[in-house]
N, C-alpha and C positions, 0 to 999 in steps of 0.2 A: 658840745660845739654845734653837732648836726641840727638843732632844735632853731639857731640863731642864723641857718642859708636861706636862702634864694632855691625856692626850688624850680626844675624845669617840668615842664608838664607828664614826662616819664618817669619822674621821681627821684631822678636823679641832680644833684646839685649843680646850680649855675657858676661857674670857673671863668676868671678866677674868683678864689677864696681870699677875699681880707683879712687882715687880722683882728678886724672889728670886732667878725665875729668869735673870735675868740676871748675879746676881751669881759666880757659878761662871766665867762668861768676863769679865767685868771682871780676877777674880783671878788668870787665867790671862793676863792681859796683863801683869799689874801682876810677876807670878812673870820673866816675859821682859824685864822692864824697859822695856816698851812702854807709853805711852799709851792709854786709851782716850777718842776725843775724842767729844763729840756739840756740835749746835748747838741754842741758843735764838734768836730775835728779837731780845731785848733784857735788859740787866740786870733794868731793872724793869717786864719784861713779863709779862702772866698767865701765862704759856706757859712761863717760867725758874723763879716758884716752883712752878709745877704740876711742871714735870720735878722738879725737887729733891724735890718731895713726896714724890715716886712711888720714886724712886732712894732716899733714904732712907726709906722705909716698907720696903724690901727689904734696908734693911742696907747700901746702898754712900753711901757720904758722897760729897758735890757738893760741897764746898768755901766757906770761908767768903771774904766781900771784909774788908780790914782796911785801910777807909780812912784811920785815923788814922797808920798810917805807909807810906800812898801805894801798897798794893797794892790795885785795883780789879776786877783778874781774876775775883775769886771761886773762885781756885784754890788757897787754902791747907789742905794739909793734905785735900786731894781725892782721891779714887778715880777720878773720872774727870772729865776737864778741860773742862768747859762753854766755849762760844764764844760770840761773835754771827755770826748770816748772816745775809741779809737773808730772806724768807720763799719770792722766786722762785727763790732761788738756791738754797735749801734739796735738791730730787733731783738734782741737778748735782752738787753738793757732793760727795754723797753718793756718788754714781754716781764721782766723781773718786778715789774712798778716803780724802780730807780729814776727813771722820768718819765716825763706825760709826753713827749714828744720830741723830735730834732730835727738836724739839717746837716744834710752828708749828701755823696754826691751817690751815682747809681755802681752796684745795683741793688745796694742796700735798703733802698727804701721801695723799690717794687720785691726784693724779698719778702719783707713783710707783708705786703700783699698777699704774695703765694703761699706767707705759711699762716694769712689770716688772724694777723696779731695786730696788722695798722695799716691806717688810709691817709696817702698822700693827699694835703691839702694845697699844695702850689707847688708848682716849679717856678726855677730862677730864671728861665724863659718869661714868665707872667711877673714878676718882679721886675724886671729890666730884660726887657728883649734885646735879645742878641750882645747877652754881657759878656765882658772879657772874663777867661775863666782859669784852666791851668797854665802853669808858665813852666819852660824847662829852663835855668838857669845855671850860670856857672860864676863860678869867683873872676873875679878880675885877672887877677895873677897867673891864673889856669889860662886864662883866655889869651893875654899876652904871653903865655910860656910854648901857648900850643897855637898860633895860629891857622894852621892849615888845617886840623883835625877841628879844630872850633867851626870852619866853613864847614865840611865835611858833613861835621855834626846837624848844624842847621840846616843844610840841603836834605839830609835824610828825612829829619822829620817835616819838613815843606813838602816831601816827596808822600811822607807817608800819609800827612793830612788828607794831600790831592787824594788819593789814591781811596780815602776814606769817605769822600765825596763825591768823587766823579761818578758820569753817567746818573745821574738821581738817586745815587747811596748804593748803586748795584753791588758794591764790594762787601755791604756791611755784614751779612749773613755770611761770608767768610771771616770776616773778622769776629764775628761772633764766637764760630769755632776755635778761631784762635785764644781767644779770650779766658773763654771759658775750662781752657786746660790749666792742669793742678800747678804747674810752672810759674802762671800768670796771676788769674784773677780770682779762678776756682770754681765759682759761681756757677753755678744753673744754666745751661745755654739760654732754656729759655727765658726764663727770668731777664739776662741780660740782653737778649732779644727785643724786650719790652718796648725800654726806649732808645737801643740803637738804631731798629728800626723801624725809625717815623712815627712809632705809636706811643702810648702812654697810657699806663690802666691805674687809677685813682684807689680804684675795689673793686673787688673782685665784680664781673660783669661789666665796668665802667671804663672799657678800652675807648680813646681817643687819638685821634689823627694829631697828632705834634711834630710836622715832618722837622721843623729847628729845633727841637727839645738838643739833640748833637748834631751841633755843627765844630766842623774842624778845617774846612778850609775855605768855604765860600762866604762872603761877605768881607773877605779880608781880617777873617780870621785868626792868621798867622804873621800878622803883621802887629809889630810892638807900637801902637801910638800911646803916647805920649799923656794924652788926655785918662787913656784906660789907668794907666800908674797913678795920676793923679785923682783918679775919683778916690781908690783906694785910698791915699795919703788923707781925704778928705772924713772917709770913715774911723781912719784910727787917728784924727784928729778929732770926731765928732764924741767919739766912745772915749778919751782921756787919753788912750794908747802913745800918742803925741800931744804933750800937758800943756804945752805951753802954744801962744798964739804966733803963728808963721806968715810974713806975707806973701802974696803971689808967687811971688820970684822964686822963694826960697824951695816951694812947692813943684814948679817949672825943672829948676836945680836939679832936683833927689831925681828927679822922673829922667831926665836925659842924663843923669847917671848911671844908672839903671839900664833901663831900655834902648838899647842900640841897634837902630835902623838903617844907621851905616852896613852892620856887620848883616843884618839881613839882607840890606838890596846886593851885597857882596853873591851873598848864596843864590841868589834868584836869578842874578844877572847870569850865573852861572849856570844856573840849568836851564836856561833859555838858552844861551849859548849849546850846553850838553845839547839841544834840542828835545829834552825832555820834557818841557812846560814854555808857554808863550808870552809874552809880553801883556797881553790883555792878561790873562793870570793875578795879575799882582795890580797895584797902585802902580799910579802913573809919580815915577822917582822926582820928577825934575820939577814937579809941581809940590805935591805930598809934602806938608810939613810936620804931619806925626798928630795932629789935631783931629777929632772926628769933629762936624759941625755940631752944634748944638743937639743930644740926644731930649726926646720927650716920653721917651715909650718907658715909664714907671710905675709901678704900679699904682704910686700915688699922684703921678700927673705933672712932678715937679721937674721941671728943665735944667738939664745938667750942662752946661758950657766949660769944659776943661781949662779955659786962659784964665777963667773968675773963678776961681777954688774957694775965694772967703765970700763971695757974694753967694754962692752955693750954699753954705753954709750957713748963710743967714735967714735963708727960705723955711729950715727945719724948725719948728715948737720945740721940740723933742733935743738933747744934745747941747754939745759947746760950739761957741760959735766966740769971734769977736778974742778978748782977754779974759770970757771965764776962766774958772781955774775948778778943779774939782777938792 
């Protein structure tokens, strides 16, 4: 892949990384009749539509899933054959020749750095800046069974975002500590250090300043819009995931079923009150419809509007759009 960048005059590669240039050795596997395999986490994980993003924004198709006649692979009709691995498993894998590449979240892939087995070629930051990322979720029934401990719940972790962010990341090198114990994540302090704080090292020597590579509470990070559900819906409608054609509305629907920004402003109101956190803190409630404006920042350029989810949709070469069907 390295033969197909942009160099900087250091010699080091100019970031971000397309998928373009990957697609020159996808085709030259595909020429030999070999596979090119990479792993995800999970079908419907942020990390599987993000790599598909990425790979089709370069031209190499990921492959559709076509539930309705019992293929779930997501391998139809694919350039290169997406898996699941678990996320530890991920440099092992890797290091084994099981795949040529993945997409997991940290600190699995600045591991491989450190033990010299792979180089990150993008973050999800350089795919979509400042994309919605993990979600803590609960069942409906739990939520209604338990309200008070469901606030609770949400104030904690609004508490512990802040806290994750505040003063310019000053906490993060404690939380690193934390992190890093056999209880939690396991990992390497420093490793996980990499890019919690602000930095980001591609290979070894090729550390970079990425103060958003984690963000957790600034930019209104912790707030469920409405739009963020729906890009998703729009993914696993574009990969087959959701087979059949939906319109607008239906898309709108799922999302504020989902996402409830009632039960957040509940939490918030409240720790304003607690006098814990301020009103500036958060979205202005009375205004905020759950909407973000129109995003641009992709890697491929394409303008995401969350109210037009099929018009979105129709911008891609790549994927279903419209009443295809796989």
């Amino acid at each position: 892949m390295k033969p197909h960048l942009e160099m900087q005059a250091d010699g080091k590669p100019v970031h971000p990384i397309k998928a373009d240039a990957l697609k020159p050795v996808v085709e030259g596997y595909l020429d030999e009749g070999k596979p090119f395999n990479m792993g995800m986490v999970f079908p419907v994980s942020t990390h599987n539509y993000e790599l598909r993003y990425w790979l089709a924004a370069g031209g190499i198709h990921p492959g559709y899933y076509a539930p309705k006649s019992g293929d779930n692979s997501g391998q139809v009709d694919a350039d290169v054959l997406l898996s699941v691995t678990p996320p530890p498993q991920m440099p092992a894998t890797m290091e084994a020749g099981t795949i040529e590449g993945y997409c997991v979240g940290e600190p699995w892939n600045q591991q491989a750095v450190f033990k010299g087995i792979g180089v990150p070629v993008v973050t999800d930051y350089e795919i979509w800046k400042n994309n919605p990322e993990k979600v803590f979720g609960v069942s409906k029934s739990w939520a209604e069974e338990n309200p008070n401990t469901h606030i609770r719940v949400v104030k904690a972790l609004i508490r512990a975002a802040h806290w994750l962010d505040e003063n310019n990341n000053a906490n993060r090198e404690e939380a690193v500590k934390i992190l890093a114990k056999s209880a939690y994540v396991g990992a390497d302090a420093e490793v996980i250090a990499n890019s919690m704080t602000g930095t980001f090292e591609y290979e070894k020597g090729d550390k970079r300043d990425v103060p958003d590579f984690n963000v957790f509470f600034r930019h209104n990070a912790t707030y469920p819009y409405y739009s963020d559900a729906i890009w998703y819906l729009t993914q696993m409608r574009r990969w087959g995931q959701i087979a059949d054609s939906q319109d607008d509305e239906w898309y709108m629907n799922v999302a504020k079923e989902v996402y409830r920004p009632d039960i957040y402003q509940q939490a918030a109101e409240a720790l304003v009150e607690d006098g814990v956190l301020t009103s500036k803190d958060f979205p202005d409630f009375k205004s905020e419809d759950g909407f973000r404006a129109p995003q641009k920042h992709f890697i491929d350029n394409i303008v995401y509007d969350g109210t037009k989810p099929n018009a979105y949709l129709e911008k891609f070469s790549i994927g279903l759009k419209g009443k295809d069907k796989v």
